[in-house]
RODO-2510 file (C-alpha; in nm, 4 decimals, decimal comma):
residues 449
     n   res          X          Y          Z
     1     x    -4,2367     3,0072    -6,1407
     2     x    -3,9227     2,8790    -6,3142
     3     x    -3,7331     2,5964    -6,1790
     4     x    -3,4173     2,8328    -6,1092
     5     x    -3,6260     3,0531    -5,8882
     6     x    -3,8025     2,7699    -5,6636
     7     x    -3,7527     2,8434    -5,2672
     8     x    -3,4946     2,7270    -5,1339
     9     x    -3,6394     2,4760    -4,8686
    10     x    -3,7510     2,5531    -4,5300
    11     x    -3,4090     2,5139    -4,2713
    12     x    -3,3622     2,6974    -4,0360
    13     x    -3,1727     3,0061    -3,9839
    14     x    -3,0545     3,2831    -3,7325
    15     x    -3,0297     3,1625    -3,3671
    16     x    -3,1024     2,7610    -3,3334
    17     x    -2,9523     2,4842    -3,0909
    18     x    -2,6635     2,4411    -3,2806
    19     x    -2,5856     2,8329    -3,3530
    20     x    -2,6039     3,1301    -3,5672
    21     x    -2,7051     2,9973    -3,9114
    22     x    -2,6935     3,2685    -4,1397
    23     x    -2,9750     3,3124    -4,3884
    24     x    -2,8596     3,1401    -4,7013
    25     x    -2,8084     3,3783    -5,0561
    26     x    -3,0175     3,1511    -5,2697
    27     x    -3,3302     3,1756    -5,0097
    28     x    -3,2657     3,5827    -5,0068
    29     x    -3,2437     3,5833    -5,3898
    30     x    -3,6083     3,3567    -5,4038
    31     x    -3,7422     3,5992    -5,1600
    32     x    -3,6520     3,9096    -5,3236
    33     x    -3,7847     3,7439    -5,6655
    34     x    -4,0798     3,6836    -5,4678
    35     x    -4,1182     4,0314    -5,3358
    36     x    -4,0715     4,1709    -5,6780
    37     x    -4,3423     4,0030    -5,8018
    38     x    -4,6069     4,0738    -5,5444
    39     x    -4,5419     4,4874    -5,6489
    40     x    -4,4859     4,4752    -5,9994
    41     x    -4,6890     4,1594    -6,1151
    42     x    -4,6371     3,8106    -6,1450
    43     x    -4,5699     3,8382    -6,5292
    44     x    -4,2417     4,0787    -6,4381
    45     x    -3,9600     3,9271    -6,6345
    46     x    -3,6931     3,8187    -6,4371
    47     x    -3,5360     3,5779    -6,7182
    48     x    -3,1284     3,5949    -6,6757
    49     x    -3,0897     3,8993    -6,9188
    50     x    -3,3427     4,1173    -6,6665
    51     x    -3,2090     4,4011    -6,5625
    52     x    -3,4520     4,3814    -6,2157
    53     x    -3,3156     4,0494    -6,1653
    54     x    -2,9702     4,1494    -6,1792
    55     x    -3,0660     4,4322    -5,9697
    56     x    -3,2194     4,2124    -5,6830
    57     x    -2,9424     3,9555    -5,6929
    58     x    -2,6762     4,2519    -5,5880
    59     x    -2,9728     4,3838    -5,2874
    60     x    -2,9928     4,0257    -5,2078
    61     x    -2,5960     3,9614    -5,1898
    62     x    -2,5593     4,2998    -4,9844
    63     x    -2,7929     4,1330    -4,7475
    64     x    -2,6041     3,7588    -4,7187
    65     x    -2,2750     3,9754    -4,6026
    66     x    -2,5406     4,1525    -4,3606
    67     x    -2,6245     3,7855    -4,2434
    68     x    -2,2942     3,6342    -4,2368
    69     x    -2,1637     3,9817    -4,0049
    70     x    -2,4416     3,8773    -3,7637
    71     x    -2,3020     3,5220    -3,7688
    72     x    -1,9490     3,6479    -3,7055
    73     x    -2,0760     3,9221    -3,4073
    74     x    -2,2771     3,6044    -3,2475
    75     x    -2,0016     3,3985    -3,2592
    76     x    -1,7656     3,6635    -3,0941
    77     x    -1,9517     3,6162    -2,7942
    78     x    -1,8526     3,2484    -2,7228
    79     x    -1,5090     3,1212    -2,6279
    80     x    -1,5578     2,8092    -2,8383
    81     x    -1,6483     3,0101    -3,1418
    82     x    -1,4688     3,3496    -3,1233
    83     x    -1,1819     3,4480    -3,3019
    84     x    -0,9154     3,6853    -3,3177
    85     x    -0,9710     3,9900    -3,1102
    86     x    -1,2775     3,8991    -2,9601
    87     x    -1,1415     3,6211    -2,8097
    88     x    -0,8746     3,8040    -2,6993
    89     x    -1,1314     4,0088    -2,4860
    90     x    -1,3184     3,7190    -2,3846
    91     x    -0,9964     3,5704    -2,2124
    92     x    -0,8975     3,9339    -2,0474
    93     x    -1,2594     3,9314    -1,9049
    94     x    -1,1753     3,6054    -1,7577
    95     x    -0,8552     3,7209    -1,6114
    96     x    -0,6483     3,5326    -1,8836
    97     x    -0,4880     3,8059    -2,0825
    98     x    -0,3765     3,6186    -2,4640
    99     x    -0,0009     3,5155    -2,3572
   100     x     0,2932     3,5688    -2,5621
   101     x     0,5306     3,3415    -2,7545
   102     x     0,8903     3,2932    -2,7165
   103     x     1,1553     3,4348    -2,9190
   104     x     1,3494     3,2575    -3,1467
   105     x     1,7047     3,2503    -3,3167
   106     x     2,0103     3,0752    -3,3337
   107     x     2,3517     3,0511    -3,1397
   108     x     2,6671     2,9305    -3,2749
   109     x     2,9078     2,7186    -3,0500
   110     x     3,2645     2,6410    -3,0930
   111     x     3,4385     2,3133    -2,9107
   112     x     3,7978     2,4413    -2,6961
   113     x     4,0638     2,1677    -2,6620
   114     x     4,1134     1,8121    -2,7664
   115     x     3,8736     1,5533    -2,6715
   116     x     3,8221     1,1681    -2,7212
   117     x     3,4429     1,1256    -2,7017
   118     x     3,1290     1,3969    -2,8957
   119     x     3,0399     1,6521    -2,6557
   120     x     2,6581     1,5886    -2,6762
   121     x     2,4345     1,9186    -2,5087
   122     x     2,0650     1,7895    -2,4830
   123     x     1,7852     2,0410    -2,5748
   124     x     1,7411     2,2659    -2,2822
   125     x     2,0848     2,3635    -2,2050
   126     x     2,0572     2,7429    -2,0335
   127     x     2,2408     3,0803    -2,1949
   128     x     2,2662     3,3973    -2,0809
   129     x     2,2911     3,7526    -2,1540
   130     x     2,4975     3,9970    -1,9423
   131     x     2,1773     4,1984    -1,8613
   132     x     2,0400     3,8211    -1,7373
   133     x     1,7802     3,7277    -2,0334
   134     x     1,7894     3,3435    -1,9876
   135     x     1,7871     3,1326    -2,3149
   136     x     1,7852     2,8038    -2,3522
   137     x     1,8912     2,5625    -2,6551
   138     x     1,5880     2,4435    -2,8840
   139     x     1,7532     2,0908    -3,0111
   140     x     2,0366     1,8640    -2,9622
   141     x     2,3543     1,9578    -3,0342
   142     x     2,7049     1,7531    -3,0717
   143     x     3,0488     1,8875    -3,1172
   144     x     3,3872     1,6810    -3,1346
   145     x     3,7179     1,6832    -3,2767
   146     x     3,5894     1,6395    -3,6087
   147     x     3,3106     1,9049    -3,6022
   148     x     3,4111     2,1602    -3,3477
   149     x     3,1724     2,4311    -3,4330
   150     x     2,7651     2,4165    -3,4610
   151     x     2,4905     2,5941    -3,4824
   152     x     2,1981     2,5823    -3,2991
   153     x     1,8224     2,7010    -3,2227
   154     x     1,7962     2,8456    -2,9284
   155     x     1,4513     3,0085    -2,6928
   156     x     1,4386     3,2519    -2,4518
   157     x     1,2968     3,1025    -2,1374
   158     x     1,0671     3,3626    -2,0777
   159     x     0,7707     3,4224    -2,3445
   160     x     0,6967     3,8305    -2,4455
   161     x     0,9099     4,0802    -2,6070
   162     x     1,1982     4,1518    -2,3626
   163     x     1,2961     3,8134    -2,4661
   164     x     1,3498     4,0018    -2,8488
   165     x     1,7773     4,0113    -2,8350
   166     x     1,9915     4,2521    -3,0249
   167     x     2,3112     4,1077    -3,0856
   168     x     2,4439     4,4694    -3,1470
   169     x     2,3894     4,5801    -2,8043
   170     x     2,6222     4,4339    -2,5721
   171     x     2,4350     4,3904    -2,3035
   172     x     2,1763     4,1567    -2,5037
   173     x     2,4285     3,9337    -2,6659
   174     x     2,4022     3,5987    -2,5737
   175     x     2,8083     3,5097    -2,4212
   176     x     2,7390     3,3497    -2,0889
   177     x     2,6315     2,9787    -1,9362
   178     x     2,3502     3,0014    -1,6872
   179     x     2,5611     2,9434    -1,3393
   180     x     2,2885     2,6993    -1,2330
   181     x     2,2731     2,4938    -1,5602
   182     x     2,3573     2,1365    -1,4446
   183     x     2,4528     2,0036    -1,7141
   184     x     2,7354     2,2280    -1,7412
   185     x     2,8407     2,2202    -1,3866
   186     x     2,8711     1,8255    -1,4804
   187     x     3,0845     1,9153    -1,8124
   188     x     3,2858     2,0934    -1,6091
   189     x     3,3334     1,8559    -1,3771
   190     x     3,4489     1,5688    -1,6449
   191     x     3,6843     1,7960    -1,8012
   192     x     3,8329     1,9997    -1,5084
   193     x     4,2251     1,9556    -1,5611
   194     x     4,2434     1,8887    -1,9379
   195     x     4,1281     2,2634    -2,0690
   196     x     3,8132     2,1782    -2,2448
   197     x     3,5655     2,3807    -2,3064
   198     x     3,2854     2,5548    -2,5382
   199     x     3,2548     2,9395    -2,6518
   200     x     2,9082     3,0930    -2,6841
   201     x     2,9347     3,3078    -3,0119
   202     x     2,6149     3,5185    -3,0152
   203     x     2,7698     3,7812    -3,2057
   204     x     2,4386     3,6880    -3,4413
   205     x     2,2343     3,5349    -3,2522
   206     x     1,9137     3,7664    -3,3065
   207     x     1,5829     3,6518    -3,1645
   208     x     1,2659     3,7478    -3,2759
   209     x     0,9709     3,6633    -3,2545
   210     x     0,8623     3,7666    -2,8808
   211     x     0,5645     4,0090    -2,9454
   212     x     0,3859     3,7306    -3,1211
   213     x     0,1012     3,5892    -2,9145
   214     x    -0,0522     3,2487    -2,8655
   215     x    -0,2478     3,1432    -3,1581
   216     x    -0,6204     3,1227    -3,1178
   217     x    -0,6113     2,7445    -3,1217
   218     x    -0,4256     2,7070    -2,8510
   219     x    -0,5647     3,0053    -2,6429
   220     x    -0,8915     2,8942    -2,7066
   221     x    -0,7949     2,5222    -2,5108
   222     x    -0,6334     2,7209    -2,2626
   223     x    -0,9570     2,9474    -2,2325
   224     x    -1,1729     2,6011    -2,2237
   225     x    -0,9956     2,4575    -1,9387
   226     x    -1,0099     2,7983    -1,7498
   227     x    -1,2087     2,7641    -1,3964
   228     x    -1,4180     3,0009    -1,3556
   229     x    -1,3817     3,0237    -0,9796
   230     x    -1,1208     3,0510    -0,7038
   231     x    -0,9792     2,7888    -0,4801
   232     x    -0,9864     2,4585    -0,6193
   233     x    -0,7701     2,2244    -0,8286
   234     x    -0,8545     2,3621    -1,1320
   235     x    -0,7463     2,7146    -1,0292
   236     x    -0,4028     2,5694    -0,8815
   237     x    -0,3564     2,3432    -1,2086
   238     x    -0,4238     2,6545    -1,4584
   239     x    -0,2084     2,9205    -1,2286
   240     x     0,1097     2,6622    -1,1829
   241     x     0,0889     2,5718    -1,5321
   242     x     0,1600     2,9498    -1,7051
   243     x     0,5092     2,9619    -1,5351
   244     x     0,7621     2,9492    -1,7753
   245     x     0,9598     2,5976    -1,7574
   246     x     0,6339     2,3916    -1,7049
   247     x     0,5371     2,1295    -1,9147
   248     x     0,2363     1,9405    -1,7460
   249     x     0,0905     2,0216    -1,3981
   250     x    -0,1124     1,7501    -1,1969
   251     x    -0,2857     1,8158    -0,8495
   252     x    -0,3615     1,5667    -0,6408
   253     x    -0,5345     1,5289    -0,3187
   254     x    -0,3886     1,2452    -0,0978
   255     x    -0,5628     1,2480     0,1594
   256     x    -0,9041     1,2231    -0,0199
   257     x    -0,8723     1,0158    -0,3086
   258     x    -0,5876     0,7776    -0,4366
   259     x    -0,2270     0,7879    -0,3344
   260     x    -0,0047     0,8613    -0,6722
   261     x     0,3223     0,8062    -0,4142
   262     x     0,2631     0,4411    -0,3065
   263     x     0,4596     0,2159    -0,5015
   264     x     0,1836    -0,0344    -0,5585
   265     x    -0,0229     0,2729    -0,7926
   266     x     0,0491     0,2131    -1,1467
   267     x     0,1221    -0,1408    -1,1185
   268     x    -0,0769    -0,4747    -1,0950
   269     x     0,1540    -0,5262    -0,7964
   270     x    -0,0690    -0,5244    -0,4485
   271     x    -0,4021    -0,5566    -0,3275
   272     x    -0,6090    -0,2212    -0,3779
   273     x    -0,9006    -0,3368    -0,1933
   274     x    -0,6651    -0,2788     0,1252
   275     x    -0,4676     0,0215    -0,0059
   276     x    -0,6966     0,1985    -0,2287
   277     x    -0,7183     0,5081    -0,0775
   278     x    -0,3671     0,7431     0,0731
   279     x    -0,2652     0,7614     0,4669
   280     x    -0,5155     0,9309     0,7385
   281     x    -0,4772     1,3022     0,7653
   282     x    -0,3361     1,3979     1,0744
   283     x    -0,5686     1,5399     1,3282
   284     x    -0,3191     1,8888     1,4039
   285     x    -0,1325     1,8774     1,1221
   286     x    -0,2570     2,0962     0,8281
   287     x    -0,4171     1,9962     0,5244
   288     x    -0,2488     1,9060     0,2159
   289     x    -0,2451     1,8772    -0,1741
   290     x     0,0391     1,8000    -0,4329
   291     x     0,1102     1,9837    -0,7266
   292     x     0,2992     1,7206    -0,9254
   293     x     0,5097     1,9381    -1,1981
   294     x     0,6493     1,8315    -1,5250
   295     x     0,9154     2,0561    -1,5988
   296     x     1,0396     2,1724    -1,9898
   297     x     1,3744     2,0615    -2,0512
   298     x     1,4885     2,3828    -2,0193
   299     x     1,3777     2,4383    -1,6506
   300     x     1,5807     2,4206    -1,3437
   301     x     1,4005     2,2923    -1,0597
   302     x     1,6057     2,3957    -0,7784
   303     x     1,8345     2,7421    -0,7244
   304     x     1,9366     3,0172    -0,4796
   305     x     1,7532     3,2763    -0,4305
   306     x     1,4366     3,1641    -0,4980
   307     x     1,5139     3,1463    -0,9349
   308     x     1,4122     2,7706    -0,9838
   309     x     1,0985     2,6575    -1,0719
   310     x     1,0209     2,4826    -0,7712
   311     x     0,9670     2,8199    -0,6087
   312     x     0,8802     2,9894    -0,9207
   313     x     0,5359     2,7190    -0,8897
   314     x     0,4898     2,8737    -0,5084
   315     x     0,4431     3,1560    -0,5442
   316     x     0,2095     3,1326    -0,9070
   317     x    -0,0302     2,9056    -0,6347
   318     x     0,0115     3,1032    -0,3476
   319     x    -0,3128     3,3212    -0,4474
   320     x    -0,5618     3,0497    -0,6117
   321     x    -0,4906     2,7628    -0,3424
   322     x    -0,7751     2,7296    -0,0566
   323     x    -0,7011     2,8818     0,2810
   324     x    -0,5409     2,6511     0,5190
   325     x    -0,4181     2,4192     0,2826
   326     x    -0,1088     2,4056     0,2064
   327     x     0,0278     2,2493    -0,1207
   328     x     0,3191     2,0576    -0,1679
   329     x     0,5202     2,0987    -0,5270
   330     x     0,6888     1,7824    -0,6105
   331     x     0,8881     1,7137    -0,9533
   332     x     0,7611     1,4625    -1,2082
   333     x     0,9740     1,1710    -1,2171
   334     x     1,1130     1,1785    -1,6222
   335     x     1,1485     0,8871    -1,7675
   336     x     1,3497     0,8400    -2,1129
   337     x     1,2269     0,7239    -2,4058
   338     x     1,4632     0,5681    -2,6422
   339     x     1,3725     0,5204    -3,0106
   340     x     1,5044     0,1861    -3,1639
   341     x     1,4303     0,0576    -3,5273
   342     x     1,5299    -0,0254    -3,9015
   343     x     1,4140     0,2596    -4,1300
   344     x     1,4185     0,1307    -4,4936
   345     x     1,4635     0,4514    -4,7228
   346     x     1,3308     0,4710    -5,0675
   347     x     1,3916     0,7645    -5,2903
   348     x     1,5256     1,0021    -5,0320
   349     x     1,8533     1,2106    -5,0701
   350     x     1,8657     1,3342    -4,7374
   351     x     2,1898     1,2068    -4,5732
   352     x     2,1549     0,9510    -4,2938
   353     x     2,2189     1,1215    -4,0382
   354     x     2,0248     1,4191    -4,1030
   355     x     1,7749     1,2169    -4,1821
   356     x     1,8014     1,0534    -3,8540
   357     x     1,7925     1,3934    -3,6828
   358     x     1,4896     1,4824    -3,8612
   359     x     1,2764     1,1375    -3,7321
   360     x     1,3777     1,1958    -3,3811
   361     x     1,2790     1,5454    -3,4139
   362     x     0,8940     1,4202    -3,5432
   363     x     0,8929     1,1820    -3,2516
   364     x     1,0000     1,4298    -2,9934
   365     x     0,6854     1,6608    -3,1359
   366     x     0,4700     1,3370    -3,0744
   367     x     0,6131     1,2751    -2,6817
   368     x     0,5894     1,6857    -2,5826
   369     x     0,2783     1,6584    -2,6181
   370     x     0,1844     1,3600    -2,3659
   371     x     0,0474     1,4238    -2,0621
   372     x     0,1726     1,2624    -1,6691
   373     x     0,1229     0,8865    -1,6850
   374     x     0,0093     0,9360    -2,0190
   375     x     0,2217     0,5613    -2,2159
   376     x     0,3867     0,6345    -2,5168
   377     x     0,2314     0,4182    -2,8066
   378     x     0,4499     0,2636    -3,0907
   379     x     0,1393     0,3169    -3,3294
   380     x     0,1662     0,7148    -3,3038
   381     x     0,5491     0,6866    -3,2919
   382     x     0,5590     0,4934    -3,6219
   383     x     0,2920     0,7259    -3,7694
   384     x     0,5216     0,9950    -3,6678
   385     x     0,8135     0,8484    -3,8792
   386     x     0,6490     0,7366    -4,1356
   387     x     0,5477     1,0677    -4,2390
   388     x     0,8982     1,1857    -4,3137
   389     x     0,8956     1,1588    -4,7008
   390     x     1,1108     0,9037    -4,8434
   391     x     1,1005     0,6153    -4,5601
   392     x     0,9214     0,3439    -4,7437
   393     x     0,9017     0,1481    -4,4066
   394     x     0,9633     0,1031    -4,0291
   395     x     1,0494    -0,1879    -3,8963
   396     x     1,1923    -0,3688    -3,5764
   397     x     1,0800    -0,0713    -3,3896
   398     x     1,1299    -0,0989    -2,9857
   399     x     1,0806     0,2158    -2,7345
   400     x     1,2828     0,1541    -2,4286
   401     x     1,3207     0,2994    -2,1175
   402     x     1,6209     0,5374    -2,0059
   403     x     1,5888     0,7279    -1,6899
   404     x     1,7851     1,0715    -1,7297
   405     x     2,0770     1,1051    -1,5387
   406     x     2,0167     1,4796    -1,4316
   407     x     1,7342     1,3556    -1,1969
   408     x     1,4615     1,6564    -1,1395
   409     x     1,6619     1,8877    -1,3552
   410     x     1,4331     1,8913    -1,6738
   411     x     1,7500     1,8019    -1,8745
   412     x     1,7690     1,5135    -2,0964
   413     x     1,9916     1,2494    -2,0532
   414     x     2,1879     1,0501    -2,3048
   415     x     2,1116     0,6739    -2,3515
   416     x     2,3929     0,4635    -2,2548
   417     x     2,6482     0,2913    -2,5682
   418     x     2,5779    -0,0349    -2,4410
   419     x     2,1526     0,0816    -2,4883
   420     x     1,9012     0,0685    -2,2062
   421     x     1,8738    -0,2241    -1,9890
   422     x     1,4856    -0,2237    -2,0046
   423     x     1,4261    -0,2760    -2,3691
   424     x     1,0241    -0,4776    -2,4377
   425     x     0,9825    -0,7160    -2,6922
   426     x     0,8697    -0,5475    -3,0349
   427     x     0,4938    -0,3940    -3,0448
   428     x     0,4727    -0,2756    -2,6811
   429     x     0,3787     0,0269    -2,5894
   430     x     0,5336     0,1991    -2,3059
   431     x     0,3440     0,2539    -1,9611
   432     x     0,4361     0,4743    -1,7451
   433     x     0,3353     0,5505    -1,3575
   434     x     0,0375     0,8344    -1,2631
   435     x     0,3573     1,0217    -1,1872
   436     x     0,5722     0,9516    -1,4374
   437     x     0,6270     1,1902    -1,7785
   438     x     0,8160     1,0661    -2,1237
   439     x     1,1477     1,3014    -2,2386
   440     x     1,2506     1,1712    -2,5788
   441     x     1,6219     1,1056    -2,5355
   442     x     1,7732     1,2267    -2,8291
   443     x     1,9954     0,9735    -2,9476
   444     x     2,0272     0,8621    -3,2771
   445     x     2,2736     0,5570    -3,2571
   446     x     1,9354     0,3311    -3,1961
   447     x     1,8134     0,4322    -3,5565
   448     x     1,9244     0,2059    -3,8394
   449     x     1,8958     0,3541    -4,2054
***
């Protein structure tokens, strides 16, 4: 037998303990020469100008698409392997439909009136429609006497295709503040006799992008994490943490395992031998849990009517949370993170401060993603900046802490002109408490180009 047509070795294939191994083309080809020459003879030519050979090859590739559709089917039938539609399915047979994204556009804002300092609006901010489609702005925004109009991305709050907005309809065009958006209650406030203000021009402010669903990355993770029964943690962590506005979601048992709330947890402060565990339950009073909730920038914990998240949470857990217990939904305390540090530049001709914008903007993608408690370490930080092109280095870099001033509100604060009072040495990381959460604060005076 030539050399070319040797088998091709004995692995394994079909289903094995680490899958579906489809059988491989070369071993179909060797088995179809092999076939061939068991009918016709073993002195058929099957050289590379054969016509039998060229024959068998096509049978034998007909066959490795055969194999690798098996493959595919088998691997359909597992959340950690299916894909597209069939994980779809596999989530709606677990109750956990595929969930939508938000929509996207932009909103443009205009500065009213003269004023001394930038008008800064953190990323969050709330917008409305008439018809009531809440939106919320996707970055950082600044206006002042020298730029008194912006642009800027905003979400809707709500993920699925209502939140799709036709600026030509009226009723859809974004014109209005949210009525329960702090931070503009406390811009009012500060400029309530001097006739300052900011216009919401959504006369093109078009978002799309609503219909889209969850990509199968991130669906699949959610799938993963999924319980797959009623009435436990898991169930109350997974319900509370689909409502819109929630960033992390922690539950914690107090009265059967360690107390989060006492100051001495997340410190080397106090003896645990004598404090280890939370307070004695109460012999008639019911039995409790807390659901410890990081809220999105853009959520509002509290509000009439039942329309903040705090409520919102509620009633998500109401129907997953054991009978005769009775959870308690506390806000994560948000702690500030501000970004410090010399950025030498080498062959960039991005202006500073864009530039600036744009390394914040890589960090904040870095501090989303951290979990309650979860420190914030200067090595991922200055990996983060450090992969904007053109900063040859990174130095003198300090994270501080800066806790924002709308306490429980989601919204990000500001840091101070004068910079945080609790600024570590160079090199540390930041801890945080089990009930803590970073928010990047979004200020760009600590960056030095």
């Amino acid at each position: 037998m030539p050399d070319d047509l040797a088998p091709d070795g004995t692995a394994p294939y079909g289903v094995t303990d680490t899958g579906f191994v489809p059988k491989p083309y070369a071993r179909l080809v060797t088995e179809r020469f092999a076939l061939a020459r068991d009918v016709f003879g073993a002195d058929l030519d099957l050289g590379s100008g054969s016509v039998i050979r060229r024959l068998l090859e096509v049978t034998a590739l007909e066959d490795a698409r055969t194999w690798a559709a098996l493959a595919s089917a088998y691997d359909d039938t597992f959340v950690s392997t299916a894909t597209g539609e069939a994980l779809s399915a596999l989530g709606a047979e677990l109750g956990l439909p595929r969930p939508h994204l938000e929509a996207r556009g932009e909103v443009r804002l205009t500065l009213k009136g003269d004023v001394s300092a930038p008008v800064v609006l953190p990323r969050g901010v709330r917008l409305l429609t008439p018809r009531g489609d809440d939106v919320a702005t996707d970055a950082r925004a600044e206006l002042s006497a020298h730029q008194r109009q912006t642009t800027v991305p905003v979400a809707a709050f709500h993920p699925g295709p209502d939140g799709n907005l036709d600026p030509a309809r009226p009723d859809q065009r974004i014109s209005l503040w949210n009525p329960q958006e702090p931070w503009r209650a406390e811009f009012l406030a500060q400029h309530r006799d001097d006739g300052v203000d900011i216009d919401i021009d959504g006369s093109a402010a078009r978002l799309t992008g609503g219909e889209r669903q969850w990509p199968d990355a991130r669906y699949r993770e959610l799938l993963l994490r999924a319980p797959r029964s009623l009435w436990n943690a898991e169930a109350i962590r997974l319900a509370a943490s689909m409502v819109p506005g929630v960033r992390q979601v922690q539950v914690s048992d107090v009265y059967g395992g360690l107390d989060i709330h006492q100051s001495v947890f997340g410190t080397l402060d106090g003896n645990f031998i004598d404090r280890l565990f939370g307070e004695d339950a109460s012999a008639t009073g019911p039995f409790g849990l807390t659901v410890l909730v990081a809220p999105t920038p853009a959520a509002i914990w509290g509000g009439p009517g039942g329309g903040g998240l705090h409520d919102a949470v509620e009633r998500a857990i109401e129907d997953v949370r054991p009978l005769g217990v009775v959870p308690r939904v506390r806000p994560a305390v948000e702690v500030g993170v501000v970004v410090s540090a010399t950025v030498v530049v080498r062959g960039s001709t991005v202006p500073s401060d864009q530039l600036k914008t744009r390394l914040l903007a890589r960090v904040a993608t870095y501090v989303d993603r951290l979990g309650l408690g979860e420190e914030v370490r200067l090595a991922a930080v200055l990996a983060a900046m450090m992969a904007e092109p053109g900063i040859a280095d990174v130095q003198d870099l300090r994270l501080s802490k800066y806790p924002p001033s709308l306490s429980g509100s989601g919204q990000q604060a500001d840091a101070p002109a004068t910079g945080p009072s609790d600024a570590p040495a160079t090199g540390a990381n930041l801890r945080l408490a089990a009930n803590e959460i970073a928010v990047l604060v979004e200020d760009t005076r600590g960056l030095r180009i």
